[in-house]
C-alpha positions in Angstrom: 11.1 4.0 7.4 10.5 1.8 4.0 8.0 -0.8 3.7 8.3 -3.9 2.4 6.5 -7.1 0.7 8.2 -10.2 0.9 7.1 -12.6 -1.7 8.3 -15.1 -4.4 10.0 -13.9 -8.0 7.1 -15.6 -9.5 4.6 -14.0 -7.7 6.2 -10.9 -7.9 6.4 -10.8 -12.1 2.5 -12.4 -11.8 1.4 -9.5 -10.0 3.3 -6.6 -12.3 1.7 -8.6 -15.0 -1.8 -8.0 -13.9 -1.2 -4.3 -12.7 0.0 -3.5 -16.4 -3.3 -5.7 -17.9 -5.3 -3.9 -15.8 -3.8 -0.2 -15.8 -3.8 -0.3 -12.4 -1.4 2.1 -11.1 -0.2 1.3 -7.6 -0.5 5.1 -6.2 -4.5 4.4 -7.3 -4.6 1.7 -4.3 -3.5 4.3 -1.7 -6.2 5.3 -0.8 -5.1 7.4 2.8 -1.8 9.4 4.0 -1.1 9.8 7.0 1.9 11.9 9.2 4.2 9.3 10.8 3.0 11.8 14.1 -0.3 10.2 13.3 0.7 6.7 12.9 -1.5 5.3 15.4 -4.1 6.6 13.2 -2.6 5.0 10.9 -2.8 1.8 12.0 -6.3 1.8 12.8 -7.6 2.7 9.7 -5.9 -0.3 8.3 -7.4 -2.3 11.0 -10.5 -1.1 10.4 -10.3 -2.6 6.7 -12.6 -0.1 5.0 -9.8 1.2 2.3 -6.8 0.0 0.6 -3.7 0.7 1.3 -2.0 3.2 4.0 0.7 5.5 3.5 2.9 6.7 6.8 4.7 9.9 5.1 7.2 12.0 6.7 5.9 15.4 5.5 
């Protein structure tokens, strides 16, 4: 399982731009792992919107 973001070359160098202006370290932006037996879970904490971003591990 891999995700993915789909977005323009332009966009792409904009945004690796700002993460290195702003020290911003993608890992920092995860904010909760999850099992992938607990993807539903998963899921509903990204529904839910109170975070950032969700990790689905295999470990």
């Amino acid at each position: 399982m891999h995700g993915s973001w789909v977005s323009s070359t332009w966009r792409t160098a904009e945004l690796l731009d700002r993460l290195a202006r702003w020290d911003l370290h993608p890992a920092a932006v995860v904010t909760d792992r999850f099992p992938v037996a607990e993807a539903g879970a998963a899921y509903a904490t990204a529904d839910a919107g109170a975070g950032g971003k969700i990790a689905v591990t295999w470990d």
